[in-house]
N, CA, C and O atoms as a MOPAC input file, in Angstrom:
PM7 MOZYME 1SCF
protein

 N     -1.51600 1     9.87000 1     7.63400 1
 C     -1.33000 1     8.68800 1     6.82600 1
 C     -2.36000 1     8.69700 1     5.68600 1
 O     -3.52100 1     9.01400 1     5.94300 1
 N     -1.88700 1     8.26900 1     4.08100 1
 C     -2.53000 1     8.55700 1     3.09400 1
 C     -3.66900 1     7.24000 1     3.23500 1
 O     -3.35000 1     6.09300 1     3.54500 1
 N     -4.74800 1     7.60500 1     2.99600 1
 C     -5.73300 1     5.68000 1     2.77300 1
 C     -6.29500 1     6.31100 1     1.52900 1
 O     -6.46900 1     7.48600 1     1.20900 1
 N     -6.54600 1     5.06700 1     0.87600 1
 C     -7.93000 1     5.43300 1    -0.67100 1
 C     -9.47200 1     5.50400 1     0.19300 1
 O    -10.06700 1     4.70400 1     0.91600 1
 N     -9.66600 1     6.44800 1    -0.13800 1
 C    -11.27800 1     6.90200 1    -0.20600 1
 C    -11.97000 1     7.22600 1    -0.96100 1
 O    -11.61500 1     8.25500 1    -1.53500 1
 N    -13.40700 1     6.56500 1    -1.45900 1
 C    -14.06700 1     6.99400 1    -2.75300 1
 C    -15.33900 1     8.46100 1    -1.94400 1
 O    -16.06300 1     8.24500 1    -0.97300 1
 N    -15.27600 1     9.47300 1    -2.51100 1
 C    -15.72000 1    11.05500 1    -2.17600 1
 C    -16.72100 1     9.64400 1    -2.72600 1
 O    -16.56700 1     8.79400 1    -3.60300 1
 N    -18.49000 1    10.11000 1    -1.03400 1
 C    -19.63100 1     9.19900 1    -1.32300 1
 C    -20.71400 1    10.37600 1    -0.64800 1
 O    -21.31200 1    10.18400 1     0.41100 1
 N    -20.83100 1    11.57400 1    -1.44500 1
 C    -21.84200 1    12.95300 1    -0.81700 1
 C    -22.81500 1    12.80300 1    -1.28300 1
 O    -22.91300 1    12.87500 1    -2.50800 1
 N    -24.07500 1    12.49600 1    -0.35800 1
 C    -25.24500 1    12.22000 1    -0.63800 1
 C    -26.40600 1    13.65800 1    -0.91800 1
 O    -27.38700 1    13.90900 1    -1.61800 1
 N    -25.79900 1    14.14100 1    -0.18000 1
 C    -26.73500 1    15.32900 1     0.03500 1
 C    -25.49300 1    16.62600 1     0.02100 1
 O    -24.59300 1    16.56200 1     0.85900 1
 N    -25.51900 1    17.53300 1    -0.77000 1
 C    -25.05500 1    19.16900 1    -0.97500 1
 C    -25.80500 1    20.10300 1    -0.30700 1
 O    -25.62300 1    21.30000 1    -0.52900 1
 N    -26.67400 1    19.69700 1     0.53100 1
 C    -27.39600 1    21.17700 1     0.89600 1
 C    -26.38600 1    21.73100 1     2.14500 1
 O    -26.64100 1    22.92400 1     2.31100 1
 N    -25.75900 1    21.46100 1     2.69900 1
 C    -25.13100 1    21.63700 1     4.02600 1
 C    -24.04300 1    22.22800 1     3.70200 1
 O    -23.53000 1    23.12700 1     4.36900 1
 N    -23.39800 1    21.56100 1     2.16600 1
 C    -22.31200 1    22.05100 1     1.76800 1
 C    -22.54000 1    23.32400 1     1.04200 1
 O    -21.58800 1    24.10400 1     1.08500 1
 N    -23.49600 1    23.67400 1     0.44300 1
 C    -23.92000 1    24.51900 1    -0.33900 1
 C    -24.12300 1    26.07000 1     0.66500 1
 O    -23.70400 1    27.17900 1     0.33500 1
 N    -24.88800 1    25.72300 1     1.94800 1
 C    -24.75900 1    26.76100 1     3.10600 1
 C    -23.83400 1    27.00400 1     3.45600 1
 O    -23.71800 1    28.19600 1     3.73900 1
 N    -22.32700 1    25.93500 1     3.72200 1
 C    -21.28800 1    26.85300 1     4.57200 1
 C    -20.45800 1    27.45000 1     3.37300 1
 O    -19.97600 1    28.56300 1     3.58500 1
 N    -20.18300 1    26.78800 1     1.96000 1
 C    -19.39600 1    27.19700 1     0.65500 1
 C    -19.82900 1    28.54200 1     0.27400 1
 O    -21.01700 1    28.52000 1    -0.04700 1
 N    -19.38200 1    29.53000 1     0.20400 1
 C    -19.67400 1    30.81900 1    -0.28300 1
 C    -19.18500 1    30.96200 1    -1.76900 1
 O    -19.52200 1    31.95600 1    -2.41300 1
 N    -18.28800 1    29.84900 1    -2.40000 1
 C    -17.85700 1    29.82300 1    -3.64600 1
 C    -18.55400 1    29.09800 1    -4.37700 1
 O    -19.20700 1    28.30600 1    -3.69800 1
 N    -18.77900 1    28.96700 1    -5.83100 1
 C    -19.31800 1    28.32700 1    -6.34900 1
 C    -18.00600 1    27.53800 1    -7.02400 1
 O    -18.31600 1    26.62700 1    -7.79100 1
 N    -17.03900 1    27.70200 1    -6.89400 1
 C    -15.95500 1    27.26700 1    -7.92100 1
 C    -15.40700 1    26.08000 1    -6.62800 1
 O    -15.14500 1    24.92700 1    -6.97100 1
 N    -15.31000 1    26.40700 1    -5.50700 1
 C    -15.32300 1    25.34400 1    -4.23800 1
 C    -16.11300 1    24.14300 1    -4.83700 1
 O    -15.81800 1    23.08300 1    -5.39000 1
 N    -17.40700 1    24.88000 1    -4.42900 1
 C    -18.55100 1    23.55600 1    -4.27500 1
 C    -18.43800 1    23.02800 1    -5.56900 1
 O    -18.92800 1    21.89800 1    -5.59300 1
 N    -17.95900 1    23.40800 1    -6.73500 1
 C    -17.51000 1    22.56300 1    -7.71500 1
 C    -16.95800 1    21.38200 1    -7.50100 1
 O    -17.27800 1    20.20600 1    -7.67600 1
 N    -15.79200 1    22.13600 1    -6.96200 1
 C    -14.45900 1    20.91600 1    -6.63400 1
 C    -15.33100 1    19.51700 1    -6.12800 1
 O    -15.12600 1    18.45600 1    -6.71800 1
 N    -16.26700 1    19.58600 1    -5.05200 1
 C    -17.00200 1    18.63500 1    -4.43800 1
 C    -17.63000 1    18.28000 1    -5.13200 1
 O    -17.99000 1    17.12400 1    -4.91200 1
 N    -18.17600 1    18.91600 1    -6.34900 1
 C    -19.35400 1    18.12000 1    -6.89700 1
 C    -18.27100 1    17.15200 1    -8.08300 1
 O    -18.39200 1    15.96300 1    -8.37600 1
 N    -17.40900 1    17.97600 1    -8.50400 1
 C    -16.65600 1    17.18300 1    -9.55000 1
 C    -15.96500 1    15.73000 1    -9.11900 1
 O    -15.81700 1    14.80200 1    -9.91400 1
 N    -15.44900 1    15.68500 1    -7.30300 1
 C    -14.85300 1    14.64100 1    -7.03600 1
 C    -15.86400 1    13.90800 1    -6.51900 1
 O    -15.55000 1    12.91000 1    -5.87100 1
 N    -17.07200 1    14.19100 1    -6.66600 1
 C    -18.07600 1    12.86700 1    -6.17300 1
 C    -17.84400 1    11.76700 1    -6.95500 1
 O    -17.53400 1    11.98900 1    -8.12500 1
 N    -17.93500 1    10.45400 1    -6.52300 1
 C    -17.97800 1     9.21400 1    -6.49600 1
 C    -16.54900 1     9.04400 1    -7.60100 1
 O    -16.57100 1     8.41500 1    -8.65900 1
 N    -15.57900 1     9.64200 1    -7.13400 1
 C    -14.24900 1     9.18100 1    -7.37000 1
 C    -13.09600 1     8.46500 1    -5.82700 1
 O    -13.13900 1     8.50300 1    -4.59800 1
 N    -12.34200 1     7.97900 1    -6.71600 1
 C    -11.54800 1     7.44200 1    -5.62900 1
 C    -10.15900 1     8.11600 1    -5.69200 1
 O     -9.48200 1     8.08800 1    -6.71900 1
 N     -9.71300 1     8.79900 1    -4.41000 1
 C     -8.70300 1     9.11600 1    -4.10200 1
 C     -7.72300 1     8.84100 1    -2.76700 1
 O     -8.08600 1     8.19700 1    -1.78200 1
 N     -6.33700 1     9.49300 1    -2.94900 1
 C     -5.55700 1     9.35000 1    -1.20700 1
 C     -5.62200 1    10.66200 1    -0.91500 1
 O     -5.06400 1    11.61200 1    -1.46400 1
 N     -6.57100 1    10.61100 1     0.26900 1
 C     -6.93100 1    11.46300 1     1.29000 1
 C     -6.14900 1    11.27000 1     2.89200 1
 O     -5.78600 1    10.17300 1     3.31700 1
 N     -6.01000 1    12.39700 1     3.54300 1
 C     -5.45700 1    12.04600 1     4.97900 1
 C     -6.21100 1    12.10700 1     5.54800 1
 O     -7.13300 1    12.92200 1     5.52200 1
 N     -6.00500 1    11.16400 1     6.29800 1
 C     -7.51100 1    11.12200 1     7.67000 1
 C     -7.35700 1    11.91100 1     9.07500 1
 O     -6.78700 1    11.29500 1     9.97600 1
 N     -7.80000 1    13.17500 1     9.32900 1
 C     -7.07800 1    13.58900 1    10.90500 1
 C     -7.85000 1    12.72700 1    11.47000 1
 O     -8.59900 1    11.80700 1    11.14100 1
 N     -7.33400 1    13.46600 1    12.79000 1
 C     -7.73900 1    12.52500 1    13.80700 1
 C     -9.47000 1    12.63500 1    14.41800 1
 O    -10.03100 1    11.75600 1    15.07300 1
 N    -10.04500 1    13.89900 1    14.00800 1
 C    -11.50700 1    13.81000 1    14.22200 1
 C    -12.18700 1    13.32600 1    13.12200 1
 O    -13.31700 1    13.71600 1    12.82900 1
 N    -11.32700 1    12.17700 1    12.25000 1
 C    -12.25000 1    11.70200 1    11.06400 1
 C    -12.25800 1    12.10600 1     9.90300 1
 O    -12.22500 1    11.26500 1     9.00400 1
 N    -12.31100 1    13.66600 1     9.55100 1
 C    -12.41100 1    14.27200 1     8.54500 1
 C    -11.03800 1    13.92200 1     7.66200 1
 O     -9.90100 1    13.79400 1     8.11600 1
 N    -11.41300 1    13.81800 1     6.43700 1
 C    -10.33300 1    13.44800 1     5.40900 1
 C    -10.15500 1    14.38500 1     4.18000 1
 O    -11.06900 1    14.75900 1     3.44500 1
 N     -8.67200 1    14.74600 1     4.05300 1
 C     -8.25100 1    15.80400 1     3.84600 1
 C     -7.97800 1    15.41200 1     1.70200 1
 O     -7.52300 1    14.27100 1     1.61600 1
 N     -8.13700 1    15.99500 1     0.39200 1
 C     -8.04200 1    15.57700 1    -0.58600 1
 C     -7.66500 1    16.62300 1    -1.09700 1
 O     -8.30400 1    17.66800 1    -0.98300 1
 N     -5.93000 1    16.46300 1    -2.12100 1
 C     -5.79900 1    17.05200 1    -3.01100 1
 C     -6.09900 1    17.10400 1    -4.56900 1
 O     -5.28100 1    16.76500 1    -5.42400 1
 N     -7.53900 1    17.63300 1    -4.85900 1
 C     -8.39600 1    17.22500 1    -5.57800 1
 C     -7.49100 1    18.02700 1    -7.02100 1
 O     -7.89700 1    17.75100 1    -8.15000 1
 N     -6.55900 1    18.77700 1    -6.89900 1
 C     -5.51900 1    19.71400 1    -7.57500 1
 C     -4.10600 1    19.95200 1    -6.90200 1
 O     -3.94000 1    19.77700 1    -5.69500 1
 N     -3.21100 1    20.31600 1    -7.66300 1
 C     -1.96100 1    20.24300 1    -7.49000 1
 C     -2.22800 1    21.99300 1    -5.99500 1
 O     -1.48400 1    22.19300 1    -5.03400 1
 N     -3.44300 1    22.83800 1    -6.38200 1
 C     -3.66600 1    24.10300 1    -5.68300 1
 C     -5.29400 1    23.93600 1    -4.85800 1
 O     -5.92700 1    24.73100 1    -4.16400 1
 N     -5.57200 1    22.58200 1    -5.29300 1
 C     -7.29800 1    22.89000 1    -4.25800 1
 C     -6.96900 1    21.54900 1    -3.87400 1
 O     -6.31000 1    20.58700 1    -4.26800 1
 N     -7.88600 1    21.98800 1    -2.71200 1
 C     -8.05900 1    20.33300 1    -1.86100 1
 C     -9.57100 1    20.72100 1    -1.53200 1
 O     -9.90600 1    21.88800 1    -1.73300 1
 N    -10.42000 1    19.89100 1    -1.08300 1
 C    -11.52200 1    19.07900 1    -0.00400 1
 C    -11.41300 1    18.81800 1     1.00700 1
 O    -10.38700 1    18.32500 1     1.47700 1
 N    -12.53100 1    19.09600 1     1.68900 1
 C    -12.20200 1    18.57900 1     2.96400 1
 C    -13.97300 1    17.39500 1     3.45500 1
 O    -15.14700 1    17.76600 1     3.42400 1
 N    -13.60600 1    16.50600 1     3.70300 1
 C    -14.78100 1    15.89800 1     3.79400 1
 C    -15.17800 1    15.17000 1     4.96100 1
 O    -14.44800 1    14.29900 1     5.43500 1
 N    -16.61200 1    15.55800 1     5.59900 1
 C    -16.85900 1    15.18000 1     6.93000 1
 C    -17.03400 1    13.18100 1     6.80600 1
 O    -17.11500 1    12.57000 1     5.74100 1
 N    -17.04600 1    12.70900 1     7.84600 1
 C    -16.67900 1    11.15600 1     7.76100 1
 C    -18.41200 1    10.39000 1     7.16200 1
 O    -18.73600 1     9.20500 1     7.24400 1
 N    -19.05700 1    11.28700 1     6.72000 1
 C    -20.30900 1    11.24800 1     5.93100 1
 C    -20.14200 1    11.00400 1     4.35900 1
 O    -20.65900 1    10.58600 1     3.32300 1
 N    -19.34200 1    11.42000 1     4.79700 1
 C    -18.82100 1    12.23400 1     3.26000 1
 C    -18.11400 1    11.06200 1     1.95600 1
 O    -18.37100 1    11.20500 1     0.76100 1
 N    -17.20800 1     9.93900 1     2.50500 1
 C    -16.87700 1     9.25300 1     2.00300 1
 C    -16.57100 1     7.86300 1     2.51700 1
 O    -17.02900 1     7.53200 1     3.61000 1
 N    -15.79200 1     6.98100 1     1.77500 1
 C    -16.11400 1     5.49700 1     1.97500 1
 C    -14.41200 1     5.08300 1     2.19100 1
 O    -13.59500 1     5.49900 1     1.36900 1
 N    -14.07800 1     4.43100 1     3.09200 1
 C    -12.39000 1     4.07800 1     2.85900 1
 C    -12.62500 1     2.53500 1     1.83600 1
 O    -13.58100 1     1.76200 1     1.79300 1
 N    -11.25500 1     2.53200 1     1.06700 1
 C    -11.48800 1     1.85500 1     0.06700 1
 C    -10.76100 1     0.63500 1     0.31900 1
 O     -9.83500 1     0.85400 1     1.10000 1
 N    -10.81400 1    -0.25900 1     0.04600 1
 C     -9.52200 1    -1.31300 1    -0.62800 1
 C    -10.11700 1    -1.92400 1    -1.78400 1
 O    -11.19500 1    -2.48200 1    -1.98800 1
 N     -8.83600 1    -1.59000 1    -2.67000 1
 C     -9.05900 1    -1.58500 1    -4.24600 1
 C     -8.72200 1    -2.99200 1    -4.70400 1
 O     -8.97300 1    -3.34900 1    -5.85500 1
 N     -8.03200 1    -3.96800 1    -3.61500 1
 C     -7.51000 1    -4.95000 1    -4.41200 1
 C     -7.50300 1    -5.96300 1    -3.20100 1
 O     -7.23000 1    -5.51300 1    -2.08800 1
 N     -7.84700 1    -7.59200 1    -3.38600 1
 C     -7.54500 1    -8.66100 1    -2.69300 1
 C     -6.50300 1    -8.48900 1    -1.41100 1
 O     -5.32000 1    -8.66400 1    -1.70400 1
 N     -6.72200 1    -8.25000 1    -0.38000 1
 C     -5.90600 1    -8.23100 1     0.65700 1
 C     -5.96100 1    -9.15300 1     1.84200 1
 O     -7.14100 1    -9.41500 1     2.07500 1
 N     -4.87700 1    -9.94000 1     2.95700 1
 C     -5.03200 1   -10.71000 1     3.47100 1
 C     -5.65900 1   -10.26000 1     4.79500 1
 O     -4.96300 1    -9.45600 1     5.41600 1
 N     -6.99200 1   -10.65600 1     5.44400 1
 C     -7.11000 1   -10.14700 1     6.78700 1
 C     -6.76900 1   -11.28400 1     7.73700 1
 O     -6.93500 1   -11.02700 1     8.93000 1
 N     -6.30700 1   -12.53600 1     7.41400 1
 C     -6.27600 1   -13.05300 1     8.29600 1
 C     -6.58700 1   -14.40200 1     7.73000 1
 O     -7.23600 1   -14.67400 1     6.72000 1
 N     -5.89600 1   -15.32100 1     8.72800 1
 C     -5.94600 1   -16.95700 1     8.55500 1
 C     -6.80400 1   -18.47000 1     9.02800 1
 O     -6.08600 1   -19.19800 1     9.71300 1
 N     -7.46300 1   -18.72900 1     8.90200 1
 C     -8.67100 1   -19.65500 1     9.25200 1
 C     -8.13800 1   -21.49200 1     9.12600 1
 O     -8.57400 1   -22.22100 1     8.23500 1
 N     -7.61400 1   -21.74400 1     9.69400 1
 C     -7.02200 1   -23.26900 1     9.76900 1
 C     -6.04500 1   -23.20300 1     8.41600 1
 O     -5.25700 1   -22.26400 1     8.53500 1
 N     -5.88600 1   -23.87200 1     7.26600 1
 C     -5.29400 1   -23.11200 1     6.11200 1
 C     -5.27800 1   -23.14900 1     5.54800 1
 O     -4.61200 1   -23.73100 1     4.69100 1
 N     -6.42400 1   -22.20800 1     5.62900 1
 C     -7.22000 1   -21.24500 1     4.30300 1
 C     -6.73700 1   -19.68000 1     5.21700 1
 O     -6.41700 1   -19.44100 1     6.38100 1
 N     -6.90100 1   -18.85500 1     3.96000 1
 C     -6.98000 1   -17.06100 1     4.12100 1
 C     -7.99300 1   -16.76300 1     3.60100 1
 O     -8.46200 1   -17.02000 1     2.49200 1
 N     -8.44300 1   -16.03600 1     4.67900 1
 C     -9.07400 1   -14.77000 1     4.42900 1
 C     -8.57900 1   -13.35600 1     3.94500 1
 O     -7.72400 1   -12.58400 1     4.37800 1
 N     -9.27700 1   -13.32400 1     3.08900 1
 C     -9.44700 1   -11.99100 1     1.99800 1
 C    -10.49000 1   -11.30200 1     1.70600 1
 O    -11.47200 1   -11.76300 1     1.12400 1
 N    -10.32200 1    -9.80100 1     2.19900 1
 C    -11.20400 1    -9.00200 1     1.86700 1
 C    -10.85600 1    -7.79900 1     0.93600 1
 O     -9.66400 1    -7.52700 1     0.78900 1
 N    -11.97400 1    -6.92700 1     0.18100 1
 C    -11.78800 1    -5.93600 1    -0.63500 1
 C    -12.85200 1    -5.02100 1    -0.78300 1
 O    -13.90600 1    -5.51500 1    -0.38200 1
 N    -12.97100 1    -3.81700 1    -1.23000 1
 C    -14.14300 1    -3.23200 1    -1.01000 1
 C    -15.03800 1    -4.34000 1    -2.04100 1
 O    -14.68200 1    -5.23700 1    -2.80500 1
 N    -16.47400 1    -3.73700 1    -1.60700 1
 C    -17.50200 1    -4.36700 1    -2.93900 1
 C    -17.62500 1    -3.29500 1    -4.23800 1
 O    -17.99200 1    -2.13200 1    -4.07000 1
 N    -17.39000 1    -3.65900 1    -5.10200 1
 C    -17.73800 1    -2.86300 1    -6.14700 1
 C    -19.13100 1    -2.00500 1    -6.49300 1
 O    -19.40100 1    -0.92700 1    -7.02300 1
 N    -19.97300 1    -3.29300 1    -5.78700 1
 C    -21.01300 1    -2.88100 1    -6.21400 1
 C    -21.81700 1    -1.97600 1    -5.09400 1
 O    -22.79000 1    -1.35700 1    -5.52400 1
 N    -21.54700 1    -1.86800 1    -3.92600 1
 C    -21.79400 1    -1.52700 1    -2.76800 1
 C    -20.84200 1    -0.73700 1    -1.95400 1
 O    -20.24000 1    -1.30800 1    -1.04500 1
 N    -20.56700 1     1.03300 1    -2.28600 1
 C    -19.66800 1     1.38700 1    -1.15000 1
 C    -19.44100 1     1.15600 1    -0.06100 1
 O    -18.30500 1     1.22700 1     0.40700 1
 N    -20.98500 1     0.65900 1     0.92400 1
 C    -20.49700 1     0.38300 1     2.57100 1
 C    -20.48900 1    -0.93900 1     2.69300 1
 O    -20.78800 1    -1.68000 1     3.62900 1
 N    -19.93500 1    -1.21700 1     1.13200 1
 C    -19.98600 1    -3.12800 1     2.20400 1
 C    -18.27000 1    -3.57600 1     1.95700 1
 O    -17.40200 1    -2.78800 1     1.58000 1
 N    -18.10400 1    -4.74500 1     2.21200 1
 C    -16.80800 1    -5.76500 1     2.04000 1
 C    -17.02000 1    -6.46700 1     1.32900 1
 O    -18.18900 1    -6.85200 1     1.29400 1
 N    -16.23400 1    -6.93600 1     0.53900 1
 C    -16.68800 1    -8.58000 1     0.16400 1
 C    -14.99600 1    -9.45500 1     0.76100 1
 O    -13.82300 1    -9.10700 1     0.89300 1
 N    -15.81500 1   -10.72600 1     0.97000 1
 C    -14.49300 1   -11.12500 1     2.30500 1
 C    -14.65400 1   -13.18200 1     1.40000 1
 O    -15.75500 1   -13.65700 1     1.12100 1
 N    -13.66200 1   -13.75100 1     1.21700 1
 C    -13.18800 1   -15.17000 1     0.30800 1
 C    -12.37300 1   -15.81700 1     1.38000 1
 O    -11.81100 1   -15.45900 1     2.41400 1
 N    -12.55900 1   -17.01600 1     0.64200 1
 C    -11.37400 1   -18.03700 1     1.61000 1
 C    -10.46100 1   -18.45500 1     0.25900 1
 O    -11.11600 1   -18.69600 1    -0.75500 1
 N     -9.27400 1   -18.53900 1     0.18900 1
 C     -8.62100 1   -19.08700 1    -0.68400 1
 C     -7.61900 1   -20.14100 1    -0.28500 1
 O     -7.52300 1   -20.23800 1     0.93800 1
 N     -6.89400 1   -20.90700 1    -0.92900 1
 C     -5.78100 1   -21.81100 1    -0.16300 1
 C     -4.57900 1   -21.28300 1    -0.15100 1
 O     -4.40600 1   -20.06500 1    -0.17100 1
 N     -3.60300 1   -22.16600 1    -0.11600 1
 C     -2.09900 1   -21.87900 1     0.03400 1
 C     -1.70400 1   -21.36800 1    -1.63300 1
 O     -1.08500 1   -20.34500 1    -1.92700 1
 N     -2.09300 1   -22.09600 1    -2.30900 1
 C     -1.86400 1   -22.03400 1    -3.99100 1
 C     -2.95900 1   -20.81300 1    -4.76800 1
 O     -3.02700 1   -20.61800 1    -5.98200 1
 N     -3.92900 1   -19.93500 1    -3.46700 1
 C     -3.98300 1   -18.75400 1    -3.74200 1
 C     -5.44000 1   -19.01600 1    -5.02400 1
 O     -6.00600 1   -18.14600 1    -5.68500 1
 N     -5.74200 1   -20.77400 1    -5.00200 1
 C     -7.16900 1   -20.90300 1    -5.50500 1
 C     -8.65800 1   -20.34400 1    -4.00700 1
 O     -8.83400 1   -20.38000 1    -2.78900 1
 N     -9.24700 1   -19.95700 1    -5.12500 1
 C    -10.82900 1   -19.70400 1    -4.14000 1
 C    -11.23100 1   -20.99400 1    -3.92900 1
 O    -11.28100 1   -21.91900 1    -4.74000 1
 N    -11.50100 1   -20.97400 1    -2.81600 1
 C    -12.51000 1   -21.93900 1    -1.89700 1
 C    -13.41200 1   -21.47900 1    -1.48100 1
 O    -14.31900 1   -22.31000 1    -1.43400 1
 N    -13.81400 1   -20.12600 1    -0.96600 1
 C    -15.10200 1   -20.37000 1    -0.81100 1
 C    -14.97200 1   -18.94500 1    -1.54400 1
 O    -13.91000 1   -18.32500 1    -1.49700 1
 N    -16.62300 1   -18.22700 1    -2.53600 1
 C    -16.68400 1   -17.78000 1    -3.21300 1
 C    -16.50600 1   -16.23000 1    -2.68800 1
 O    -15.65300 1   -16.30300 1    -1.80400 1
 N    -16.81000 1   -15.22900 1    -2.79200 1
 C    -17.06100 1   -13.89500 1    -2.18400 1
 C    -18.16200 1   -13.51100 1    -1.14200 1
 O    -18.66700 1   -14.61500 1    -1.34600 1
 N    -18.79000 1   -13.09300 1    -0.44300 1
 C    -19.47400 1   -12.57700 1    -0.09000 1
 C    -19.24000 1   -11.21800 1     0.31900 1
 O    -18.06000 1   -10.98500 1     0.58100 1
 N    -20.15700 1   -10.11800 1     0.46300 1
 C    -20.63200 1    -8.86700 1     0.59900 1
 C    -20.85600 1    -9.08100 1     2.08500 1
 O    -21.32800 1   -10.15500 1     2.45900 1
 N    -20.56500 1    -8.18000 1     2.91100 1
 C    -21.13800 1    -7.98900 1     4.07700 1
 C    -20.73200 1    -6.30200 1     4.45700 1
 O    -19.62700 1    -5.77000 1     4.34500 1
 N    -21.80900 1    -5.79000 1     4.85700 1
 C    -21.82000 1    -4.26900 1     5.14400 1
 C    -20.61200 1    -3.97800 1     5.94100 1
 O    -20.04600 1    -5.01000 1     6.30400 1
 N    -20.14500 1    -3.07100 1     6.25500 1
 C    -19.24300 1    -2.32400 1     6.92800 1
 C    -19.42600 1    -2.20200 1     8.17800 1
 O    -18.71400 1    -2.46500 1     9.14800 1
 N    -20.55400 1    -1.73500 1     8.05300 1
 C    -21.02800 1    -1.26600 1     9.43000 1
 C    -20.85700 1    -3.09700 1    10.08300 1
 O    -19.93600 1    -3.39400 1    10.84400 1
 N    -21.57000 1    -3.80100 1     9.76300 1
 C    -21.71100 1    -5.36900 1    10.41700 1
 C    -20.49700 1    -5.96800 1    10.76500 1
 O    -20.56600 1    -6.84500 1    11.62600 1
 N    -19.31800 1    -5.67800 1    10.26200 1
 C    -17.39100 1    -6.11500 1    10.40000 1
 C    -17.67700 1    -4.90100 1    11.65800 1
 O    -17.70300 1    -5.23200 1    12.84300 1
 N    -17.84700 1    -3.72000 1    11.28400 1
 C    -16.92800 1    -2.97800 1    12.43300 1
 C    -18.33400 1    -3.37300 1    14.13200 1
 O    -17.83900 1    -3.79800 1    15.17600 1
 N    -19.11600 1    -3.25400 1    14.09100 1
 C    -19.86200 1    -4.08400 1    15.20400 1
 C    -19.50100 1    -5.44000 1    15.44200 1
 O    -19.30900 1    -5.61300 1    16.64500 1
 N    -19.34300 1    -6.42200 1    14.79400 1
 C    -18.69200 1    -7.63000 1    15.37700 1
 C    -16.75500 1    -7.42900 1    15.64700 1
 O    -16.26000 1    -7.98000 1    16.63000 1
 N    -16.02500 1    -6.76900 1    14.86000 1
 C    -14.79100 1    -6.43200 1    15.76000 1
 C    -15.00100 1    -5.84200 1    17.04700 1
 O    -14.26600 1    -6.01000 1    18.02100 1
 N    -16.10800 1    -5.09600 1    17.00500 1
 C    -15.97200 1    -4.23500 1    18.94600 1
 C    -16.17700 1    -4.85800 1    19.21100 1
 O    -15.15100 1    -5.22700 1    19.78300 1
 N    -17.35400 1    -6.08300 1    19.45200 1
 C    -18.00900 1    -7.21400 1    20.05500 1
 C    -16.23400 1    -7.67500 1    20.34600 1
 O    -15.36200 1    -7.26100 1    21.11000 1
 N    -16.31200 1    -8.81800 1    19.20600 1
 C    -15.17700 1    -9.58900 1    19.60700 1
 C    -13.82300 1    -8.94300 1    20.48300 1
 O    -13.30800 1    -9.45200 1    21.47800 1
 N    -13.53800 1    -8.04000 1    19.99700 1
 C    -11.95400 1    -7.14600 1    20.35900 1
 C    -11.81200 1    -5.85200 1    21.11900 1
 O    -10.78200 1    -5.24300 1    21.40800 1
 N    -12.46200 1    -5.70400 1    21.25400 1
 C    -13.45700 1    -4.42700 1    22.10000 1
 C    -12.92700 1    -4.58700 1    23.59900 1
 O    -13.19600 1    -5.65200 1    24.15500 1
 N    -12.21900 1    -3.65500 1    24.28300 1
 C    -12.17800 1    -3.76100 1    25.65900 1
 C    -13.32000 1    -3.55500 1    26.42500 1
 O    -14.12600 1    -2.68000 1    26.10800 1
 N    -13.52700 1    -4.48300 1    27.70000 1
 C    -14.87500 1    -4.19500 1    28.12500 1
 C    -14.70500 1    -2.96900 1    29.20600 1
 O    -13.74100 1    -2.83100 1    29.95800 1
 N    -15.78200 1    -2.16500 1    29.12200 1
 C    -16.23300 1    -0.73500 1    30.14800 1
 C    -15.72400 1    -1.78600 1    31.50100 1
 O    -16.12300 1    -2.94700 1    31.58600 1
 N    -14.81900 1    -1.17600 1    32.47400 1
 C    -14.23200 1    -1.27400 1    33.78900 1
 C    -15.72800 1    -0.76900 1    34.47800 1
 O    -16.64800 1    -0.00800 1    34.17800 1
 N    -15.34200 1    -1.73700 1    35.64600 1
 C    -17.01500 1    -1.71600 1    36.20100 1
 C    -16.47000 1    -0.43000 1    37.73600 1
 O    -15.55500 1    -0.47400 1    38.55800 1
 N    -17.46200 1     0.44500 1    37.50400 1
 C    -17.06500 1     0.75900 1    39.08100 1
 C    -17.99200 1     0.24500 1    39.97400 1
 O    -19.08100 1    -0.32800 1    39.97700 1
 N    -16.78000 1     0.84800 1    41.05700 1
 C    -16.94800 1     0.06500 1    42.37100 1
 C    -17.76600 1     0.91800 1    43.49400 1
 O    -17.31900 1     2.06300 1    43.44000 1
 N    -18.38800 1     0.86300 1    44.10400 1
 C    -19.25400 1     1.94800 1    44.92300 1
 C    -18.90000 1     1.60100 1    46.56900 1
 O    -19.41700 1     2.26800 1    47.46500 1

C-alpha cells in the first residue's frame, strides 16, 4: 500500500559503508527531505521510486509518514478532530477541533508522534495475557 513519506536521513555514514555506488548514494542524498509515495513492507522499510529506473530503499529511520492535508481522526461531542503532519516539525502532528460548518474551534496544536503513538497503545493496546503457573 502506497503512503506519503518525507525521505528524513540524518546521518549517511551507514549508507555510505553498505553503497558501493556513488551514483546510488546520490539518489539518497538527492531525495533527502522530499516527500514521496513509498511502499511500506512489512518489516517497516519503505520502498521509493525516486525514477521511472531507480528506487530507494529506506530503513524506518530513514523517513517520516506524512499527511499533507486536514484529515478527520475522529469525533469529540460535535466537534472533529483533525490532524495533519506539522510543517514545521517532521515527528510531530498538529491535531484542531472544528465544527459541523468546518469553522476552527480550537486552534492547532503540535504534538510529537512518538506521544499519539504511546498514548494509542496505552489507550487501545491489548493487554499482555497473564500466565498462569
Amino acid at each position: 500500500m502506497a503512503k506519503r513519506v518525507k525521505v528524513t536521513i540524518h546521518d549517511f555514514a551507514s549508507l555510505k559503508e553498505n553503497l558501493n555506488n556513488p551514483e546510488e548514494l546520490a539518489l539518497y542524498e538527492a531525495a533527502n527531505g522530499k516527500i514521496y509515495d513509498a511502499t511500506i513492507e512489512h518489516d517497516g522499510y519503505a520502498v521509493i521510486d525516486v525514477t521511472e529506473d531507480d528506487y530507494i530503499e529506506l530503513a524506518p529511520g530513514e523517513y517520516q509518514l506524512m499527511i499533507e492535508e486536514w484529515t478527520n481522526a475522529g469525533q469529540i461531542g460535535e466537534l472533529t478532530l483533525q490532524t495533519k503532519s506539522d510543517p514545521a516539525d517532521d515527528t510531530a502532528l498538529l491535531y484542531r477541533s472544528v465544527d459541523a460548518s468546518g469553522q476552527e474551534v480550537q486552534p492547532p496544536q503540535s504534538l510529537p508522534k512518538q506521544v499519539v503513538e504511546l498514548v494509542a497503545k496505552t489507550w487501545f493496546g491489548k493487554a499482555p495475557k497473564k500466565v498462569e503457573e
